[in-house]
VMD Tcl script that draws the C-alpha trace (Angstrom):
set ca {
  {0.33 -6.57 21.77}
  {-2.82 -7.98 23.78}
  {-6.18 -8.64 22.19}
  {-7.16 -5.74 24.55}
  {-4.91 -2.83 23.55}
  {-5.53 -4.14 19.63}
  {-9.53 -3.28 20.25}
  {-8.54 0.04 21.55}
  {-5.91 0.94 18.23}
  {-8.37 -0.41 16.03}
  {-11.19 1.89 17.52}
  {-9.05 5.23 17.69}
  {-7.72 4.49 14.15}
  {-11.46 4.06 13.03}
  {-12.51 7.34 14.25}
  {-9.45 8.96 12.88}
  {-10.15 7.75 9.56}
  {-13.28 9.17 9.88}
  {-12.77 12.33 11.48}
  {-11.33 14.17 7.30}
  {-15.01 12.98 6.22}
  {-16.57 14.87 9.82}
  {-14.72 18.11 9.01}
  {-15.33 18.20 5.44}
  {-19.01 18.18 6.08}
  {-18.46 20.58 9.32}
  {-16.80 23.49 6.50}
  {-19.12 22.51 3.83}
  {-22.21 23.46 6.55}
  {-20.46 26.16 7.24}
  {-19.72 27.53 3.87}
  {-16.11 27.44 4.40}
  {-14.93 25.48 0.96}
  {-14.58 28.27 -1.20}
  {-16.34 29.44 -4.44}
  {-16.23 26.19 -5.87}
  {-17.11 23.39 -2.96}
  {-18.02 20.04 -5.24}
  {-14.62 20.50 -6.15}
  {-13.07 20.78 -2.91}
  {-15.45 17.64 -1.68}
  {-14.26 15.62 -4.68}
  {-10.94 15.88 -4.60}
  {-10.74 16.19 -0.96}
  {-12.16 12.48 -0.88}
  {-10.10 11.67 -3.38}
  {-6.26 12.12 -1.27}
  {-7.95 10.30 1.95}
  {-8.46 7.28 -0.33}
  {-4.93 7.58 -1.70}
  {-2.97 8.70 1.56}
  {-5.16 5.96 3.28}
  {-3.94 2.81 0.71}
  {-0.36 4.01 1.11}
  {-1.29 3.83 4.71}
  {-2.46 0.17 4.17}
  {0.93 -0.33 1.97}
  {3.17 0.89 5.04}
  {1.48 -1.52 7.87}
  {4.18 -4.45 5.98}
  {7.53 -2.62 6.03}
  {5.74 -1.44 9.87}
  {5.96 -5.25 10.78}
  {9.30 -6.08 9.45}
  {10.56 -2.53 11.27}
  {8.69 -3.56 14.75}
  {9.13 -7.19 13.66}
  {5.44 -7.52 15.33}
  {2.41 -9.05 13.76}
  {0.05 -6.40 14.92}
  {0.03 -3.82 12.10}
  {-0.93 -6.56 9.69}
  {-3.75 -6.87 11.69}
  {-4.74 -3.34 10.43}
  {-4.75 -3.43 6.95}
  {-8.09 -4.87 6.29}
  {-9.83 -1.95 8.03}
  {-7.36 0.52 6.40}
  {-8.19 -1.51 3.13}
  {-11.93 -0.94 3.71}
  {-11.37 2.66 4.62}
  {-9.59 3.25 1.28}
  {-12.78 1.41 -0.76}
  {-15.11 3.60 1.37}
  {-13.22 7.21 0.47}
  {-12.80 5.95 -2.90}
  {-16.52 5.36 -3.49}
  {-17.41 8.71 -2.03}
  {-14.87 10.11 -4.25}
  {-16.72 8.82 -7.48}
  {-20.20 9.32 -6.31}
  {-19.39 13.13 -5.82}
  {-17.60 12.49 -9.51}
  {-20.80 11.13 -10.95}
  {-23.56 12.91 -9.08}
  {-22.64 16.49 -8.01}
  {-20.09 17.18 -10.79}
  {-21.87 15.07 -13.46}
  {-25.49 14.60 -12.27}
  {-25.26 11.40 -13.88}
  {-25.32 12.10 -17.38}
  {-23.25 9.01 -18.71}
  {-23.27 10.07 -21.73}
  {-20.68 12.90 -20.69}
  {-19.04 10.40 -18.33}
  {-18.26 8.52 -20.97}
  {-16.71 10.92 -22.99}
  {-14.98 12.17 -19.57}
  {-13.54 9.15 -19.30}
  {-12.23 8.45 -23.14}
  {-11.03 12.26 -23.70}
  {-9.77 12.74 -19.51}
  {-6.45 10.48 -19.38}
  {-6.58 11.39 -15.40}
  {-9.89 10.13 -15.00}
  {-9.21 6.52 -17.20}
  {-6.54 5.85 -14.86}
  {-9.04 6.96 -11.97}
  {-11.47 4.57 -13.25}
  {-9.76 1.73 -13.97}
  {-7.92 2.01 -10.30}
  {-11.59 1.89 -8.72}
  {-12.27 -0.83 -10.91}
  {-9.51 -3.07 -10.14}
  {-10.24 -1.79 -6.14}
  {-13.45 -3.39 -5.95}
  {-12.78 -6.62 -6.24}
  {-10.47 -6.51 -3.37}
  {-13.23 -5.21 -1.25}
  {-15.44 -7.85 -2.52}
  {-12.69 -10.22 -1.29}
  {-11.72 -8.68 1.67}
  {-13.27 -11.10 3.99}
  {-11.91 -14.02 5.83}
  {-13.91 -16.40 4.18}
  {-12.72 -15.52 0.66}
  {-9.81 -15.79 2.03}
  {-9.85 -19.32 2.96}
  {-12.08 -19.80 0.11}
  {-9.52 -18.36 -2.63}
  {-6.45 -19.14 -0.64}
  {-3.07 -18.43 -2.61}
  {-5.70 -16.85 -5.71}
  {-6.58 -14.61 -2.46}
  {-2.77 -13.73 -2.08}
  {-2.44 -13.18 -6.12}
  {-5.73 -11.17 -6.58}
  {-4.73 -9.00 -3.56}
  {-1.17 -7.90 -5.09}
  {-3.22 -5.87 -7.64}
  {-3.10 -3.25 -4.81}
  {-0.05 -2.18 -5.54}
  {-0.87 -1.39 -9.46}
  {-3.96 -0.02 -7.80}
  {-1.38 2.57 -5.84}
  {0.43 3.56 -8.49}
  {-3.33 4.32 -10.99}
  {-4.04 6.21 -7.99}
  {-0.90 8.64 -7.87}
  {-0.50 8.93 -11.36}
  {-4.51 9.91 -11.09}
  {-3.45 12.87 -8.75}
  {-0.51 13.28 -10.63}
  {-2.42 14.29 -13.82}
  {-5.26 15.93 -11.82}
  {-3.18 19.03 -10.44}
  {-2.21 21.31 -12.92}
  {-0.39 24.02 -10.65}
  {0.62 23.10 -7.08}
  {2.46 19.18 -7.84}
  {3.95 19.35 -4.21}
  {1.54 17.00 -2.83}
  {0.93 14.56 -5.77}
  {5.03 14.81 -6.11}
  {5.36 14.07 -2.16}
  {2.97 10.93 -2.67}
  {5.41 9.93 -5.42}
  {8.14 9.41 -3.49}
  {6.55 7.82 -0.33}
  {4.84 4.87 -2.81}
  {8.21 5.09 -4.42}
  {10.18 3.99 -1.32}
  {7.42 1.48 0.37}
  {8.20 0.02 -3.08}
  {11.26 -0.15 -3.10}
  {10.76 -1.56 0.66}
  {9.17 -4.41 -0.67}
  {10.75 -5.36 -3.49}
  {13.96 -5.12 -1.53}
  {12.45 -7.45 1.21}
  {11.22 -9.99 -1.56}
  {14.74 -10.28 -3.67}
  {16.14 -10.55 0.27}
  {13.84 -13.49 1.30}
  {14.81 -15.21 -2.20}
  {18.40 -15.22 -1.42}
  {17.64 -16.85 2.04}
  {15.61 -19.47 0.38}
  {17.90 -20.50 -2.45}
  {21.36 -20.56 -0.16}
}
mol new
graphics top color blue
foreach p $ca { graphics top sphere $p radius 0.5 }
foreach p [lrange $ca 0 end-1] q [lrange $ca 1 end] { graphics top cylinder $p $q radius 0.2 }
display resetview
């Protein structure tokens, strides 16, 4: 893929990352989220930043598939777009569910299993985004590669999170099960396989 064509994927997948956050505010000015609308904002944030990392997760098994380079080329802006949904996702949290009473946080978080995991997945998230640039890259260099693996327990916070979260319809929390399930699989699969090669 030329440098060209790149530029132009990159810029149509970062207005299409952008464009759930565009029509969330178009319904909320509109008055179309329903009786209860911090909710819908909240949570709403909440699956981008999840269906967005196992975005990021599926740009590997993409390159072994396509055996191309190009799709790992994506995952740092995918990556950021995961840190940025996930840190509107806990500001709504905090400041229009909350209105940053920490004192009920805190007991939100102690008494709320769902939203423990939830914060310790945005905990161990940050630090990647901290990272995320190619000069702590170079700088950290295999401690880059190690810190960076944490995405995947990261991934699996974040499903159980929505897991625990729905109480009724599990459809979608079950259906994000099964497709970090499988890019799972994919890599662990792809990891014993590359072992093999090495030791014969």
């Amino acid at each position: 893929m030329s440098s060209r064509t790149l530029l132009l994927l990159k810029a149509v997948i970062f207005c299409l990352c952008l464009l759930p956050l565009g029509i969330q505010a178009w319904r909320f000015v509109q008055h179309q989220l329903g009786a209860n609308p911090i909710e819908v904002i909240t949570r709403s944030l909440g699956e981008w930043a999840l269906l967005l990392l196992l975005l990021t997760l599926s740009m590997t098994p993409l390159r072994l598939a396509l055996q191309q380079s190009w799709p790992l080329r994506l995952r740092r802006m995918l990556g950021l777009f995961v840190f940025f949904y996930a840190v509107l996702h806990l500001s709504s949290y905090l400041w229009l569910d909350q209105f940053f009473d920490w004192p009920e946080i805190g007991r939100d978080i102690v008494k709320r299993p769902f939203i423990t995991v939830g914060m310790l997945a945005f905990s161990l998230l940050l630090p990647l985004a901290i990272t995320s640039t190619q000069a702590m890259q170079r700088r950290l260099q295999r401690n880059w590669v190690r810190l960076h693996r944490l995405v995947y327990i990261i991934a699996i916070l974040g499903v159980l999170h929505f897991f625990w979260l729905v109480k009724a319809d599990t459809a979608r929390p079950v259906s994000l099960v099964l497709a970090l399930g499988l890019l799972l699989f994919i890599r662990v699969f792809h990891w014993f396989r590359r072992n093999q090669q090495r030791s014969q």
